[in-house]
C-alpha positions in Angstrom: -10.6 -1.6 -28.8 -13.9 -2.9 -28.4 -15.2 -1.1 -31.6 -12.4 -3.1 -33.5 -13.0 -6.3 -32.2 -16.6 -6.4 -32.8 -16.6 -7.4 -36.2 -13.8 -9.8 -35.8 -13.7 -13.1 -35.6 -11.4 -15.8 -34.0 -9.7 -16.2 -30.8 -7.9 -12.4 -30.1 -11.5 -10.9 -30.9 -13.0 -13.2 -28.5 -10.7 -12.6 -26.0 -10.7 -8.5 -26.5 -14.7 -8.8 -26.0 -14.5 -10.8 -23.0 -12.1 -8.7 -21.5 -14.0 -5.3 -22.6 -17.0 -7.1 -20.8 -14.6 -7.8 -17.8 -14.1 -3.6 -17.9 -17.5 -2.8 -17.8 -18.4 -4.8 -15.4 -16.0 -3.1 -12.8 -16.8 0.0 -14.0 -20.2 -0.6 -13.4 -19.6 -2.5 -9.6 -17.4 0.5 -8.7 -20.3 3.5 -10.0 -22.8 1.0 -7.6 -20.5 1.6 -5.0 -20.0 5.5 -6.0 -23.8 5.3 -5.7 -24.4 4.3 -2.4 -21.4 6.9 -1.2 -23.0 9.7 -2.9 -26.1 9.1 -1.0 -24.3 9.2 2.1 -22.6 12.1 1.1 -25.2 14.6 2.9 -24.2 12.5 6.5 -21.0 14.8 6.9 -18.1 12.9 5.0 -15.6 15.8 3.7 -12.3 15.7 2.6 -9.6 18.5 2.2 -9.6 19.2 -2.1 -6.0 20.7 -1.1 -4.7 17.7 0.4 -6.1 15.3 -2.3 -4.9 17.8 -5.3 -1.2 18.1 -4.2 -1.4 14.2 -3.6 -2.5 13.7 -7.2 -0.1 16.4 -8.8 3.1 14.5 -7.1 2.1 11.3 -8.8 1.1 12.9 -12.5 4.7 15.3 -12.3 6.2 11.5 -11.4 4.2 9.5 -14.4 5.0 12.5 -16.8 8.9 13.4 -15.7 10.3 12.1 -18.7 8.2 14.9 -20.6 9.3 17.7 -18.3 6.3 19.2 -17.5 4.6 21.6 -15.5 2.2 21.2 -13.0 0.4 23.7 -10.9 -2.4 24.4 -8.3 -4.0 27.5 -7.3 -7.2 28.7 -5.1 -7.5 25.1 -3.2 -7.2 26.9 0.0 -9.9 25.6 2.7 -12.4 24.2 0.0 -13.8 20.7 1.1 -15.5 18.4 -1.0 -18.6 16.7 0.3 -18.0 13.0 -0.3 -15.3 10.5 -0.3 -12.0 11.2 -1.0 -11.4 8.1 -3.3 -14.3 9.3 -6.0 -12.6 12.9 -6.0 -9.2 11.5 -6.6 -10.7 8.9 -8.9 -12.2 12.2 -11.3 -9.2 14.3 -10.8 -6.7 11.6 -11.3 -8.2 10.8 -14.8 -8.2 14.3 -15.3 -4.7 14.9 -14.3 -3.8 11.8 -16.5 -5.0 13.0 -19.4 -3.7 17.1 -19.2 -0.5 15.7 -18.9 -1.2 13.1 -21.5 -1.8 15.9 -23.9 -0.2 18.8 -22.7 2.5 20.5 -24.4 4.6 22.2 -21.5 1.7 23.2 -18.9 -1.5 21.7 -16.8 -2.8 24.3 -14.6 -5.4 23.5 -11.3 -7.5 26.1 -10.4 -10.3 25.7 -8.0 -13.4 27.7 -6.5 -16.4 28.3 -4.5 -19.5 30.2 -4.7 -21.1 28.3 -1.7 -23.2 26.5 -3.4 -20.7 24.8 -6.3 -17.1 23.7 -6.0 -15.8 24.5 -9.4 -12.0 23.0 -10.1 -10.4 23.5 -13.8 -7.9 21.8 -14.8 -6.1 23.6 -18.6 -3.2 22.3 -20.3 -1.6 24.3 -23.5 -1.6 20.8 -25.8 -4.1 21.0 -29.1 -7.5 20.9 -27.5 -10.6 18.7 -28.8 -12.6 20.8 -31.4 -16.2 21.6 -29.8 -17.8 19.5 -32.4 -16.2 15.9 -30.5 -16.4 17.0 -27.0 -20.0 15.4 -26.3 -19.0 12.3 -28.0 -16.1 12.0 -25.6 -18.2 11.8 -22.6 -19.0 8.6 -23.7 -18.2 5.4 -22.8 -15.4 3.5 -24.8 -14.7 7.0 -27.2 -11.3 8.1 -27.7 -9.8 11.4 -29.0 -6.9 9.6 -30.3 -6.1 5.8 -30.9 -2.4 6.1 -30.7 -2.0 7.4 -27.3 -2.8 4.8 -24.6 -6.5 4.7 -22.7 -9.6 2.8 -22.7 -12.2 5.6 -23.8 -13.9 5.1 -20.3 -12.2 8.0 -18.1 -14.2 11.0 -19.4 -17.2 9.0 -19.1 -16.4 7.3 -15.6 -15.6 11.2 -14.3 -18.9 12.5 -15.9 -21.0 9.8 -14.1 -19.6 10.2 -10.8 -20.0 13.8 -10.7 -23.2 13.4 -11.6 -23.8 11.3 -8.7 -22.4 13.9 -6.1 -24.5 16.6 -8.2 -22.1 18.1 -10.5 -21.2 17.6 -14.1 -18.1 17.7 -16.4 -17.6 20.4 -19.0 -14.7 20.5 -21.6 -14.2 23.7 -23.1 -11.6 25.8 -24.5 -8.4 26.6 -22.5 -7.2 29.9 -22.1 -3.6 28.2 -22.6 -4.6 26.8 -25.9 -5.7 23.2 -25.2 -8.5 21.9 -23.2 -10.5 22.6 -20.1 -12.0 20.0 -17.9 -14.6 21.7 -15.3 -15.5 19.5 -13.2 -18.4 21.3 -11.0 -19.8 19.7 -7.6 -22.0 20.3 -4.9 -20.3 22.5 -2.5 
């Protein structure tokens, strides 16, 4: 949106910028925030990845019911993740989002532990991203496809917070035919 609007003139243009600016500026207040909560993160806040997981599938099977899919969750057992709750459900929930945005029949949650890294994929069986896009993706207001709805800012927003709390986002290929997001934290 913002791409399209930059070389525009008149009144919509204007508006779309000032908006996009609007976007970014929240984005970048809330990563602050995420920030200072990461920092914290070695003072003992923990939440159950279980709990916020099932939470988060309810509300994706909701916002995707008319498309009948599938959702389901695997290996969250006892696994805690060592931060807030609201950044893990704010990187799985744009996760979630977009598997089901892009799935054909199937998102599958599968999570892990080796001690030392908390490692959650999430697959869905839509068309996947070729390899070649997948960095470009990561970034800030870019979009696999402009005729499904989204800002271009959720990869991005995910990748930065888990960078924050240590980790990193990886899209690879899914073993169900689409995508893979691995999201990988500090355990």
């Amino acid at each position: 949106m913002a791409n399209a609007a930059a070389d525009e003139t008149g009144e919509l243009a204007e508006l779309v910028r000032t908006q996009v600016g609007t976007a970014r500026a929240q984005i970048d207040h809330h990563l602050a925030r995420a920030r200072v909560a990461a920092a914290a993160q070695g003072k003992g806040q923990r939440c159950a990845l279980g709990s916020v997981i099932e939470g988060l599938l309810r509300a994706m099977q909701h916002i995707h019911a008319e498309r009948g899919l599938e959702f389901s969750f695997a290996g969250g057992g006892k696994l805690q993740f060592r931060g807030e709750a609201q950044d893990l459900q704010e990187m799985l929930g744009n996760l979630l989002d977009n598997a089901g945005k892009w799935a054909s029949r199937r998102v599958e949650v599968t999570c892990a532990s080796d001690g030392a890294t908390l490692s959650i994929d999430i697959d869905d069986d839509g068309l996947g991203i070729a390899a070649a896009d997948r960095a470009l993706l990561l970034q800030r207001g870019q979009r696999g496809d402009e005729r499904v709805p989204g800002s271009g800012l959720g990869l991005a927003i995910v990748d930065e917070l888990a960078g924050l709390y240590g980790g990193r986002l990886e899209l690879l290929d899914s073993p169900l035919g689409g995508l893979r997001a691995r999201l990988s934290l500090a355990a």
